[in-house]
N, CA, C and O atoms as a Maestro MAE file, in Angstrom:
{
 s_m_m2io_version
 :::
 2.0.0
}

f_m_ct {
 s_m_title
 :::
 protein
 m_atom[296] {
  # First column is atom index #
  i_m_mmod_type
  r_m_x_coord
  r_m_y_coord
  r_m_z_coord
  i_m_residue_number
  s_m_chain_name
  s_m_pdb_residue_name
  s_m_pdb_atom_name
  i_m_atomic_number
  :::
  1 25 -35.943 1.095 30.730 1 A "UNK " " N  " 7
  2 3 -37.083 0.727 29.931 1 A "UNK " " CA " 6
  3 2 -37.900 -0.309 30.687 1 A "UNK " " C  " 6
  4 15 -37.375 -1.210 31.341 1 A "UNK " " O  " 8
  5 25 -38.906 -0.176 30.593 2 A "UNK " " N  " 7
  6 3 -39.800 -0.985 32.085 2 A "UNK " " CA " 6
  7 2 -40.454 -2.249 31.305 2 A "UNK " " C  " 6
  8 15 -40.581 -3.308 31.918 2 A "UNK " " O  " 8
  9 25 -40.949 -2.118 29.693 3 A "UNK " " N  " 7
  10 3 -41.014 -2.797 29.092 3 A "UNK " " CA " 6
  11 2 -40.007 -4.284 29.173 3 A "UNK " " C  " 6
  12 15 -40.482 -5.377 28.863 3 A "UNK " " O  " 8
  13 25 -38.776 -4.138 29.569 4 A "UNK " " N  " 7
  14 3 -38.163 -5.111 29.614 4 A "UNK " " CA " 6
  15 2 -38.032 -5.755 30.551 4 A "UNK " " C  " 6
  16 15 -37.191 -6.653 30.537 4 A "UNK " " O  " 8
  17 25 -38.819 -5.516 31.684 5 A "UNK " " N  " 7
  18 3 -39.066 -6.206 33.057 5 A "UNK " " CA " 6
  19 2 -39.702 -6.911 33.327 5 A "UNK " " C  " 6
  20 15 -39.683 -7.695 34.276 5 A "UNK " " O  " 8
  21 25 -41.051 -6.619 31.773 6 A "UNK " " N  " 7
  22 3 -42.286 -7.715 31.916 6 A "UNK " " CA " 6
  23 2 -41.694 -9.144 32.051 6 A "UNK " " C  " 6
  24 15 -40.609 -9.617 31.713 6 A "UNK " " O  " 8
  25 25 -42.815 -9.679 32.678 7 A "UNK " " N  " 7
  26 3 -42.161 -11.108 33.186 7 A "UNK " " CA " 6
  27 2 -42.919 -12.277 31.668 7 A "UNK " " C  " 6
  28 15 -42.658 -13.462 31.458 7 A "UNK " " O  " 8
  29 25 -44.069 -11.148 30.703 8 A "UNK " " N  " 7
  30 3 -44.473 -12.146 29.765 8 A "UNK " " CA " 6
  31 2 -43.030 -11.951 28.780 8 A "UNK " " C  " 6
  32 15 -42.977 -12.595 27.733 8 A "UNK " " O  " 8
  33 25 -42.218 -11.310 29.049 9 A "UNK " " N  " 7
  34 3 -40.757 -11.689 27.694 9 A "UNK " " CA " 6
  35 2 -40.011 -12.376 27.906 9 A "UNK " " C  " 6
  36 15 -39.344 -12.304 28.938 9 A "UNK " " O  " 8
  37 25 -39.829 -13.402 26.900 10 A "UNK " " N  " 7
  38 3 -38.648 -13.985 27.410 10 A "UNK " " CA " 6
  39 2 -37.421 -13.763 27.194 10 A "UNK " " C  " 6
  40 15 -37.262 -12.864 26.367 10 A "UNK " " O  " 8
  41 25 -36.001 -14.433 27.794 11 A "UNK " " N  " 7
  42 3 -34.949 -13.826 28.131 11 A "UNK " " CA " 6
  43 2 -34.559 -13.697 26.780 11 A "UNK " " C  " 6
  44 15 -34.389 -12.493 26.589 11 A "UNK " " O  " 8
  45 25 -34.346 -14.293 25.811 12 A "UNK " " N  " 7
  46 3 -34.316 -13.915 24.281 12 A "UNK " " CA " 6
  47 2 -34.459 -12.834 23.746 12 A "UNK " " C  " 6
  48 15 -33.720 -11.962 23.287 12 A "UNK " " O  " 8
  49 25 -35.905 -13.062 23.910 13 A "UNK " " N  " 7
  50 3 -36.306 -11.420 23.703 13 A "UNK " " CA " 6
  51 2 -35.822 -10.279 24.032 13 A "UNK " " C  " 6
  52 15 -35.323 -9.487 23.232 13 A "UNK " " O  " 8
  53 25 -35.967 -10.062 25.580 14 A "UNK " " N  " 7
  54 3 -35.472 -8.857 26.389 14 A "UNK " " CA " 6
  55 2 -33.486 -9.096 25.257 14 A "UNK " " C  " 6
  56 15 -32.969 -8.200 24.590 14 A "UNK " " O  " 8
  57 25 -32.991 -10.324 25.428 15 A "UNK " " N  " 7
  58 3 -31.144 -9.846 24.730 15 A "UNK " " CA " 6
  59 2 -31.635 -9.298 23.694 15 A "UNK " " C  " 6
  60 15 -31.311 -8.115 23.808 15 A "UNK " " O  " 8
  61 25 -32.511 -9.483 22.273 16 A "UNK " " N  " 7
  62 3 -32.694 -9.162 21.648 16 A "UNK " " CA " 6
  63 2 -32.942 -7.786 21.060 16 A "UNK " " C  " 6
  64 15 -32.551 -7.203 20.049 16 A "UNK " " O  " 8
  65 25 -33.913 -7.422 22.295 17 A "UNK " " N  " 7
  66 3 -34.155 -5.707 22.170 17 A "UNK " " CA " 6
  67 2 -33.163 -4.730 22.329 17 A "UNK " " C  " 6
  68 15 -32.840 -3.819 21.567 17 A "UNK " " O  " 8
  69 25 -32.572 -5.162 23.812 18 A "UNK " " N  " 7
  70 3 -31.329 -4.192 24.207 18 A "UNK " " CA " 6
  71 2 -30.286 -4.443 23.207 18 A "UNK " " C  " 6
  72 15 -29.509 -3.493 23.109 18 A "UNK " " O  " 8
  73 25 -30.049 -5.372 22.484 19 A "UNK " " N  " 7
  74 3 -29.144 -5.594 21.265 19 A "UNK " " CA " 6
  75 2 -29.591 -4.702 19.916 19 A "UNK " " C  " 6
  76 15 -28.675 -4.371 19.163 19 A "UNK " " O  " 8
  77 25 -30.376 -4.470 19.721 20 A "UNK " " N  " 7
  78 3 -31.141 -3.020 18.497 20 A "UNK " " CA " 6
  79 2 -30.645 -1.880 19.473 20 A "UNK " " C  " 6
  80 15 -29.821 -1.051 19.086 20 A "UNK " " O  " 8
  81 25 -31.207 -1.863 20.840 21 A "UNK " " N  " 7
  82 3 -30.806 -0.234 20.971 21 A "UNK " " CA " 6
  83 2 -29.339 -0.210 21.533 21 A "UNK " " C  " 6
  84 15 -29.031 0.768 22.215 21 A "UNK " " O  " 8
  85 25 -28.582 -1.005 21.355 22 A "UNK " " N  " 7
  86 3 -26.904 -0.894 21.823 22 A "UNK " " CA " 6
  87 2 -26.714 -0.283 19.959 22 A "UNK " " C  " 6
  88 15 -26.517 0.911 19.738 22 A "UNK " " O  " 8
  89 25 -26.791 -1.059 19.095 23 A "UNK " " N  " 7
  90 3 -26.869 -0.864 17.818 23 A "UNK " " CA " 6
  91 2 -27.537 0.719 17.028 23 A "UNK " " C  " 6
  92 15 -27.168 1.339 16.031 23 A "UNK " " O  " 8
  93 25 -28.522 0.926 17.904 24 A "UNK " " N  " 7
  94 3 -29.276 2.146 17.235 24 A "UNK " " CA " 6
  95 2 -28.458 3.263 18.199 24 A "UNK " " C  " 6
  96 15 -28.527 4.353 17.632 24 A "UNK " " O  " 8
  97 25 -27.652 3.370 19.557 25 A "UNK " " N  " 7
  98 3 -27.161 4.332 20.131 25 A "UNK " " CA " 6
  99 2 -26.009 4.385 19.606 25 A "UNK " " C  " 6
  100 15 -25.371 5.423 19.431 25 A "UNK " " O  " 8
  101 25 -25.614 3.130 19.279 26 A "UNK " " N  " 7
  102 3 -23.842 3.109 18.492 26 A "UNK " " CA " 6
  103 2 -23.985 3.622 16.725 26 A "UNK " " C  " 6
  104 15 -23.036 4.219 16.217 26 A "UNK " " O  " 8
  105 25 -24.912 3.398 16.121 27 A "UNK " " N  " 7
  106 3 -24.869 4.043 15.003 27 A "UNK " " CA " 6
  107 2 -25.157 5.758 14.970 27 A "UNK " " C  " 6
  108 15 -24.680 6.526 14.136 27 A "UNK " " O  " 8
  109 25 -26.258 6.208 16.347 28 A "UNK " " N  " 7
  110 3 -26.590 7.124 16.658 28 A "UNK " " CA " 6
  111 2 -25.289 8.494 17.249 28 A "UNK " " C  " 6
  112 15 -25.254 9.719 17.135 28 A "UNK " " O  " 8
  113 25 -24.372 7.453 17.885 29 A "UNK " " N  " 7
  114 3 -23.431 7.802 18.860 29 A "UNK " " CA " 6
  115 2 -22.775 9.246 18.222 29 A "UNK " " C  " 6
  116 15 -22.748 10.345 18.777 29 A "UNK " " O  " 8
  117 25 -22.255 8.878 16.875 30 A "UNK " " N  " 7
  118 3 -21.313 10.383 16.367 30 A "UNK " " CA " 6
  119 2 -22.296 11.706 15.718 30 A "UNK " " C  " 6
  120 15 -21.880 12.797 15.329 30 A "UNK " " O  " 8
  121 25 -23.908 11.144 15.751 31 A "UNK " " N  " 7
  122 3 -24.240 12.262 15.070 31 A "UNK " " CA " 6
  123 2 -25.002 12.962 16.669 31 A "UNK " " C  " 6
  124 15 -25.748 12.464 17.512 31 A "UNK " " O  " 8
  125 25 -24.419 14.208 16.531 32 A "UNK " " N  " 7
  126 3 -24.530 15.062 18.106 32 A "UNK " " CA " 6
  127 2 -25.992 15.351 18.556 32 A "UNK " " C  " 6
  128 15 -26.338 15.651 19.699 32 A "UNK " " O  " 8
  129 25 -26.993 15.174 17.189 33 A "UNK " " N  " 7
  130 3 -28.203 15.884 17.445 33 A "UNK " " CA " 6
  131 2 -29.208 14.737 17.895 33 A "UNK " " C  " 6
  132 15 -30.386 15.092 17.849 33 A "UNK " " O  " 8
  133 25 -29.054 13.853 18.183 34 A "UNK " " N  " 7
  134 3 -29.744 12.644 18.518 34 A "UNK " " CA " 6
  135 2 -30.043 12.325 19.602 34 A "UNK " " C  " 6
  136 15 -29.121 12.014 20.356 34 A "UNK " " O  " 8
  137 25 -31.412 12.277 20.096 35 A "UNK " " N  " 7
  138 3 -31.370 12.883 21.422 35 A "UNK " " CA " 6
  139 2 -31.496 10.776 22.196 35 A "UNK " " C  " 6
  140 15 -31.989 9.921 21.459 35 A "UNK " " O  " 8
  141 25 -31.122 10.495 23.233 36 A "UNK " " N  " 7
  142 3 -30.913 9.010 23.358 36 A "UNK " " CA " 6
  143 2 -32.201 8.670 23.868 36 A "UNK " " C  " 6
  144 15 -32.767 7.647 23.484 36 A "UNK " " O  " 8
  145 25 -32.874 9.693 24.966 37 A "UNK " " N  " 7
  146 3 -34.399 9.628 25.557 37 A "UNK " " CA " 6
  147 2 -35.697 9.195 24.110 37 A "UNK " " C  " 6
  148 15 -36.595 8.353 24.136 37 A "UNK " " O  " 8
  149 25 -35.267 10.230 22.896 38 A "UNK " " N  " 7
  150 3 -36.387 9.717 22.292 38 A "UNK " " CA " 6
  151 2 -36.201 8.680 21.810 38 A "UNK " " C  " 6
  152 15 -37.124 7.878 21.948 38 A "UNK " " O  " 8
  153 25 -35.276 8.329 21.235 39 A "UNK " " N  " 7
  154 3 -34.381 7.135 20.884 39 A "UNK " " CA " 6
  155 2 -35.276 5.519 21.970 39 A "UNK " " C  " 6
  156 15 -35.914 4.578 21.498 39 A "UNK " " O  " 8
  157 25 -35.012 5.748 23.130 40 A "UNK " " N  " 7
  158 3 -35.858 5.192 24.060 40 A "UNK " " CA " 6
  159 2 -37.417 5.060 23.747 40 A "UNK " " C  " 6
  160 15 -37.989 3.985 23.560 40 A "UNK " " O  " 8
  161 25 -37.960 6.202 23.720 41 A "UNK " " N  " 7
  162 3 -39.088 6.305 23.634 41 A "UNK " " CA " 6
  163 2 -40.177 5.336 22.462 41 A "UNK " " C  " 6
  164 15 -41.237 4.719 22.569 41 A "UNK " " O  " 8
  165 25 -39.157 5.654 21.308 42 A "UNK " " N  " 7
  166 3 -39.280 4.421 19.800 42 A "UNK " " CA " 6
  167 2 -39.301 3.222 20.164 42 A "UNK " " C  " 6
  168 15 -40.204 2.477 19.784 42 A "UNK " " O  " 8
  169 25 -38.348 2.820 20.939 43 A "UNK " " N  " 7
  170 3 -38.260 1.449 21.035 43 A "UNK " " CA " 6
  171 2 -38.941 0.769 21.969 43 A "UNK " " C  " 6
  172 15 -39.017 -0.460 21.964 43 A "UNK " " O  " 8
  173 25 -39.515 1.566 22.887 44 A "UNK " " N  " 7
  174 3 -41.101 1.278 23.958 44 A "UNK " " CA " 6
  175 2 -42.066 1.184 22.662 44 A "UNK " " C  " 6
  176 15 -42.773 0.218 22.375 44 A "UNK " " O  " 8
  177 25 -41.987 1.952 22.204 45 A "UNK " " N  " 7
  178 3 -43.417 1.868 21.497 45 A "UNK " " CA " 6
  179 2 -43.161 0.884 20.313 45 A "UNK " " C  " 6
  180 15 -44.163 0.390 19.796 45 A "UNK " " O  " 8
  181 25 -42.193 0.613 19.928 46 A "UNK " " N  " 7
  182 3 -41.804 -0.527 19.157 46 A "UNK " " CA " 6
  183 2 -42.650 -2.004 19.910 46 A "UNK " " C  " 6
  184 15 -43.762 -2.531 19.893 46 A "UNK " " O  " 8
  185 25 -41.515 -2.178 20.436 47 A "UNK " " N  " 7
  186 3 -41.863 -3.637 21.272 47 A "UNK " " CA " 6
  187 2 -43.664 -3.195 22.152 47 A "UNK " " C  " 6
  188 15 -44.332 -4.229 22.142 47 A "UNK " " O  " 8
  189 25 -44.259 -2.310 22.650 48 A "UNK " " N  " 7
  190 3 -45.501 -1.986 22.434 48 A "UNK " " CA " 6
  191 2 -46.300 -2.815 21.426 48 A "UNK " " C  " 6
  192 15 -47.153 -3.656 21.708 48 A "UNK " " O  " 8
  193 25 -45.842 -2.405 20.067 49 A "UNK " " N  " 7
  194 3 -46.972 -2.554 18.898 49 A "UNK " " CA " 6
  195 2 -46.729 -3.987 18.872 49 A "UNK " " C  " 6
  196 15 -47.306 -4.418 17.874 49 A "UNK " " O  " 8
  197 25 -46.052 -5.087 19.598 50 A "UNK " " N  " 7
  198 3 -46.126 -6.142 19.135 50 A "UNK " " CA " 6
  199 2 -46.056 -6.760 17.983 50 A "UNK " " C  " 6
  200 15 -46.508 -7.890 17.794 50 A "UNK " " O  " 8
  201 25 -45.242 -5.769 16.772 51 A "UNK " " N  " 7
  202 3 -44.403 -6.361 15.216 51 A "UNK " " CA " 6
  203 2 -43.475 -7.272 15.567 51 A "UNK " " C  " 6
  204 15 -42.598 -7.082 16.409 51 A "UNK " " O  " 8
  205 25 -43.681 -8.459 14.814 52 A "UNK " " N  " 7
  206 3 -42.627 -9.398 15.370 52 A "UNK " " CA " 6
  207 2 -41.845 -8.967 13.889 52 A "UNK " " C  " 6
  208 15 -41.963 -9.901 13.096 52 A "UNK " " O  " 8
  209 25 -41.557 -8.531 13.669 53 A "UNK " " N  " 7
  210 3 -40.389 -8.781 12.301 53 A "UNK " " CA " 6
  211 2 -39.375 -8.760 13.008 53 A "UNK " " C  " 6
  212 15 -39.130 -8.182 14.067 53 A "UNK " " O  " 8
  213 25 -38.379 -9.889 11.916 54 A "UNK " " N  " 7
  214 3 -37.078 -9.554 12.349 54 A "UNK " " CA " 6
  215 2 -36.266 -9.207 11.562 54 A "UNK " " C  " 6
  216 15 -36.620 -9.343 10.391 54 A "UNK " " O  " 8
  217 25 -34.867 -8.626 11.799 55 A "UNK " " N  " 7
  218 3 -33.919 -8.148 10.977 55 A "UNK " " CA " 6
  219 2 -32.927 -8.959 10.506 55 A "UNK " " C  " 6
  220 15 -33.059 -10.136 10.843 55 A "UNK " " O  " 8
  221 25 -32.095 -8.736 9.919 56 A "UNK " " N  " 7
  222 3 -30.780 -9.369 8.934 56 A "UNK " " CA " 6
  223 2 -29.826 -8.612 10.240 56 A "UNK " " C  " 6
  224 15 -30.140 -8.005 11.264 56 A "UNK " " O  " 8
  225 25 -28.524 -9.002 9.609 57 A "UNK " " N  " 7
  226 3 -27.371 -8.482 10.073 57 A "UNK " " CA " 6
  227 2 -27.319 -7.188 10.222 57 A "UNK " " C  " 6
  228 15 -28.240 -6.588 9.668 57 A "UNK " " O  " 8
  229 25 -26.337 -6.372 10.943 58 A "UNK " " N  " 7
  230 3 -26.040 -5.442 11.373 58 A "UNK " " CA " 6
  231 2 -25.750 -4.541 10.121 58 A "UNK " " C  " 6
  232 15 -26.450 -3.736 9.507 58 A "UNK " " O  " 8
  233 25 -24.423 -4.986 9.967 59 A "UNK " " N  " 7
  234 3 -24.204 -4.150 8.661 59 A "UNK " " CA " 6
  235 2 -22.882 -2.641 9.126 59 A "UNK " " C  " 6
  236 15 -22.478 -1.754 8.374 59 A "UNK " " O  " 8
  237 25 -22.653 -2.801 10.096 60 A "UNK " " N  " 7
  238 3 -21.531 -1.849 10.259 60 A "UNK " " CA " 6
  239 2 -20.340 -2.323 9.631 60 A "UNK " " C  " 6
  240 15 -19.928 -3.478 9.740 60 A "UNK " " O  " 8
  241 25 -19.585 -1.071 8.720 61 A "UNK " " N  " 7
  242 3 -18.137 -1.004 8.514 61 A "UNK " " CA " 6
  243 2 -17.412 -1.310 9.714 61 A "UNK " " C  " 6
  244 15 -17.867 -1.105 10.840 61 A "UNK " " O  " 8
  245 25 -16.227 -1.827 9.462 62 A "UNK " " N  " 7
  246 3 -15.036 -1.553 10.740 62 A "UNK " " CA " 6
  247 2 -14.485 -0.718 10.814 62 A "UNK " " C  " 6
  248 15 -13.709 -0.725 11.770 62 A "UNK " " O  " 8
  249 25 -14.473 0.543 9.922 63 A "UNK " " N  " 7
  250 3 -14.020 1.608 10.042 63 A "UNK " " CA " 6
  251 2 -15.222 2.755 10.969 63 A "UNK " " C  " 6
  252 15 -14.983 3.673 11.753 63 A "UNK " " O  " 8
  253 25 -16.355 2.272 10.523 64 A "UNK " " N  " 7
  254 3 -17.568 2.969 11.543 64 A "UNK " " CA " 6
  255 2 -17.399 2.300 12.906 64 A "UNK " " C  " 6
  256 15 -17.707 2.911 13.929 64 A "UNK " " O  " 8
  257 25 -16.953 1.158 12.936 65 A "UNK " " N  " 7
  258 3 -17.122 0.706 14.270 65 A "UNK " " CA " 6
  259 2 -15.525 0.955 15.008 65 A "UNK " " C  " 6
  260 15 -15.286 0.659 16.179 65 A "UNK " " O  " 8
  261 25 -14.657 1.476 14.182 66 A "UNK " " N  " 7
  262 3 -13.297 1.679 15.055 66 A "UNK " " CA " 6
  263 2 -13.778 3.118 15.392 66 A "UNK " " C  " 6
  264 15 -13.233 3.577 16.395 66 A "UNK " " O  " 8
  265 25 -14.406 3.689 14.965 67 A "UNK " " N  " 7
  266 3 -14.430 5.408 15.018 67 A "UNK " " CA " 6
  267 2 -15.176 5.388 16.308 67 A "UNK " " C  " 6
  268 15 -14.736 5.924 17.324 67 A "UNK " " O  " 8
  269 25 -16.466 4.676 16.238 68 A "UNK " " N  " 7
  270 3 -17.576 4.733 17.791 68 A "UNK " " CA " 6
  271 2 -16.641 3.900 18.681 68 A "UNK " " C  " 6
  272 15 -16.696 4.387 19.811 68 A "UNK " " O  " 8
  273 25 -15.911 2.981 18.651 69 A "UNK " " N  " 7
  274 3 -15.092 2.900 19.792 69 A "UNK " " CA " 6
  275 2 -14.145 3.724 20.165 69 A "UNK " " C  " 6
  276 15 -13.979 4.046 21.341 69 A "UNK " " O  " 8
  277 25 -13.467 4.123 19.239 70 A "UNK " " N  " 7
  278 3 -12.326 5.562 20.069 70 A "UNK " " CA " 6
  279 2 -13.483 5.911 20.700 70 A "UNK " " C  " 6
  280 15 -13.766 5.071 21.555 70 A "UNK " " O  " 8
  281 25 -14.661 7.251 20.595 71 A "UNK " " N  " 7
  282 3 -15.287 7.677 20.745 71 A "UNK " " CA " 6
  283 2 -15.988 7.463 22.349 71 A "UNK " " C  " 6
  284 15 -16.104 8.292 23.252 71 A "UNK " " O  " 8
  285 25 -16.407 5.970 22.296 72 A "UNK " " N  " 7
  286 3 -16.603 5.378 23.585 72 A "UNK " " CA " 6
  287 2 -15.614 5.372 25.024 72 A "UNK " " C  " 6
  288 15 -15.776 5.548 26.232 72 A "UNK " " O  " 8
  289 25 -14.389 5.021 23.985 73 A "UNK " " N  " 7
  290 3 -12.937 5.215 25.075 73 A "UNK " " CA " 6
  291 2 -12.421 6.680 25.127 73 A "UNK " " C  " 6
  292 15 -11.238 6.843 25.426 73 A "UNK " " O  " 8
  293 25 -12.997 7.478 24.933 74 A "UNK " " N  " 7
  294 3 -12.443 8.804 25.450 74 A "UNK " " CA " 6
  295 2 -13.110 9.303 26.771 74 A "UNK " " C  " 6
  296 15 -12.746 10.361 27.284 74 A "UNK " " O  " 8
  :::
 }
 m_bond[295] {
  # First column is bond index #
  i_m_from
  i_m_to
  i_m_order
  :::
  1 1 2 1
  2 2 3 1
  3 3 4 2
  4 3 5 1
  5 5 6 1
  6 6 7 1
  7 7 8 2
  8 7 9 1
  9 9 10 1
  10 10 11 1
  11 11 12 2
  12 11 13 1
  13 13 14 1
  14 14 15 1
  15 15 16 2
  16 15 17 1
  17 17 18 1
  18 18 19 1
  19 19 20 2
  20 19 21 1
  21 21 22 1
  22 22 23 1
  23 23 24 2
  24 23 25 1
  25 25 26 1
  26 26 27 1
  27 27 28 2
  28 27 29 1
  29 29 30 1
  30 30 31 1
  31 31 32 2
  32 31 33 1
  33 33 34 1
  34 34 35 1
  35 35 36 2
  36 35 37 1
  37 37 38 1
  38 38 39 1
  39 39 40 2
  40 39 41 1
  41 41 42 1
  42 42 43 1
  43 43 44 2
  44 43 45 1
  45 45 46 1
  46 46 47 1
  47 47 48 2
  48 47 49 1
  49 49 50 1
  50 50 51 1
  51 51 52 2
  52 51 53 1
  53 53 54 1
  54 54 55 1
  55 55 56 2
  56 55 57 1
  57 57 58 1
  58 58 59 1
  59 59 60 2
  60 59 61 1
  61 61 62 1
  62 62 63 1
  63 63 64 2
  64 63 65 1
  65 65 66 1
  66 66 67 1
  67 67 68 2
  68 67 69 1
  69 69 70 1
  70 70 71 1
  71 71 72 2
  72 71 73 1
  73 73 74 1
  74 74 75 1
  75 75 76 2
  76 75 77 1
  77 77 78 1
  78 78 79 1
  79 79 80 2
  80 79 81 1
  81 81 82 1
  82 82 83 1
  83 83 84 2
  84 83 85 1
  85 85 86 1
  86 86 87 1
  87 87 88 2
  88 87 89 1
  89 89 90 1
  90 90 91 1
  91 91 92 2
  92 91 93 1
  93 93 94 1
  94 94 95 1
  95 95 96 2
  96 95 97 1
  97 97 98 1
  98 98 99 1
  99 99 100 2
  100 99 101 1
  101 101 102 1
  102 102 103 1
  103 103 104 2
  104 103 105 1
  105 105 106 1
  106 106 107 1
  107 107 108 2
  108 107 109 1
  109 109 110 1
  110 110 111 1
  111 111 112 2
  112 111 113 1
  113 113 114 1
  114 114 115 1
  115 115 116 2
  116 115 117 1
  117 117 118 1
  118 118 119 1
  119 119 120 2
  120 119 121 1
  121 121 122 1
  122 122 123 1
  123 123 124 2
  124 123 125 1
  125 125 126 1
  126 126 127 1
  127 127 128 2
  128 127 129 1
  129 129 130 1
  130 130 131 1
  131 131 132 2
  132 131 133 1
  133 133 134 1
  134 134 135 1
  135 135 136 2
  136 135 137 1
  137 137 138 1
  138 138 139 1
  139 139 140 2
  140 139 141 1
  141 141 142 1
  142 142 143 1
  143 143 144 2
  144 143 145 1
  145 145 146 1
  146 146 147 1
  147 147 148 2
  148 147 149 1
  149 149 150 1
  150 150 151 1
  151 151 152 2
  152 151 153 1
  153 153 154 1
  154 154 155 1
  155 155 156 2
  156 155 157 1
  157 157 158 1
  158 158 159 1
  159 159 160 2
  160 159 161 1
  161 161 162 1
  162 162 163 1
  163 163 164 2
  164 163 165 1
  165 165 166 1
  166 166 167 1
  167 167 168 2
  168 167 169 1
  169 169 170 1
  170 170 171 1
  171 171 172 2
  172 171 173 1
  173 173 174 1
  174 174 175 1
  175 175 176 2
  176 175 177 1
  177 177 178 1
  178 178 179 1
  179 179 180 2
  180 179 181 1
  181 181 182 1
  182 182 183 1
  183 183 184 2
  184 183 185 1
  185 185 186 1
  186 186 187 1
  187 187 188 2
  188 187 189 1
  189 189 190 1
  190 190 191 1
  191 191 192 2
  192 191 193 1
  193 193 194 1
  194 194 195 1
  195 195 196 2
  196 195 197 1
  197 197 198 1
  198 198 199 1
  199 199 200 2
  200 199 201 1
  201 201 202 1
  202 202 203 1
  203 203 204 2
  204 203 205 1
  205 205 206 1
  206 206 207 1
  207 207 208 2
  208 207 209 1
  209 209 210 1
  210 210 211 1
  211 211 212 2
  212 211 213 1
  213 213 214 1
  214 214 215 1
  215 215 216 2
  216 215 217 1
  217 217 218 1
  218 218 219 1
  219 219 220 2
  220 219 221 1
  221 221 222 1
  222 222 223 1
  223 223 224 2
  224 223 225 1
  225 225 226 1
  226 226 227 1
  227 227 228 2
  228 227 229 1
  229 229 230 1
  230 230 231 1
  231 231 232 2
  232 231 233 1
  233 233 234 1
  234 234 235 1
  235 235 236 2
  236 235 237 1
  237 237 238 1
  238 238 239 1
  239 239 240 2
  240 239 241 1
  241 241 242 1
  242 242 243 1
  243 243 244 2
  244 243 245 1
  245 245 246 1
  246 246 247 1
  247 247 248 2
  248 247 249 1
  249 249 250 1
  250 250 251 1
  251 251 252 2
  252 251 253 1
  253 253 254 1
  254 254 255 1
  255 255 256 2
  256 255 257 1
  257 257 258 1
  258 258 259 1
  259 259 260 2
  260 259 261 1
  261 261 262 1
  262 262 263 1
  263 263 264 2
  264 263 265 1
  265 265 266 1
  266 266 267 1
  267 267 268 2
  268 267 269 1
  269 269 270 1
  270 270 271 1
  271 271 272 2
  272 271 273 1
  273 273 274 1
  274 274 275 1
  275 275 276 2
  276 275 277 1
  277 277 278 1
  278 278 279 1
  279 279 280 2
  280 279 281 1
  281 281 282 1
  282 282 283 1
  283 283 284 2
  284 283 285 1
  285 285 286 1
  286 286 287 1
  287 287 288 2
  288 287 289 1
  289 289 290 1
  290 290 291 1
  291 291 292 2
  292 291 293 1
  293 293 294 1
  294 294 295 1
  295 295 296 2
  :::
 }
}
């Protein structure tokens, strides 16, 4: 993502973003039809539109998050 190279973000920021799409590929991860490129593509044009909102907590089960880790470790 080239967006995250700009030198106007700061390092906050840039953890910040790649922290939504670690989150949006790991919630994404078990459903097969999800393609990760467009997935990408959203989140350019996200940080693009310059919305600063921010979010609350995550919100994953530990049972969703034991399942995407097997998943990861296979």
């Amino acid at each position: 993502m080239y967006k995250l190279h700009k030198l106007s973000l700061q390092k906050y920021v840039r953890e910040q973003i790649l922290l939504a799409v670690a989150v949006i590929v790991k919630r994404g991860s078990l459903d097969k039809s999800i393609n990760c490129k467009s997935i990408f593509l959203e989140v350019g044009q996200l940080i693009s539109s310059g919305n600063t909102t921010v979010t609350s907590s995550i919100g994953l089960s530990m049972e969703f998050h034991g399942s995407v880790k097997r998943l990861f470790q296979v």
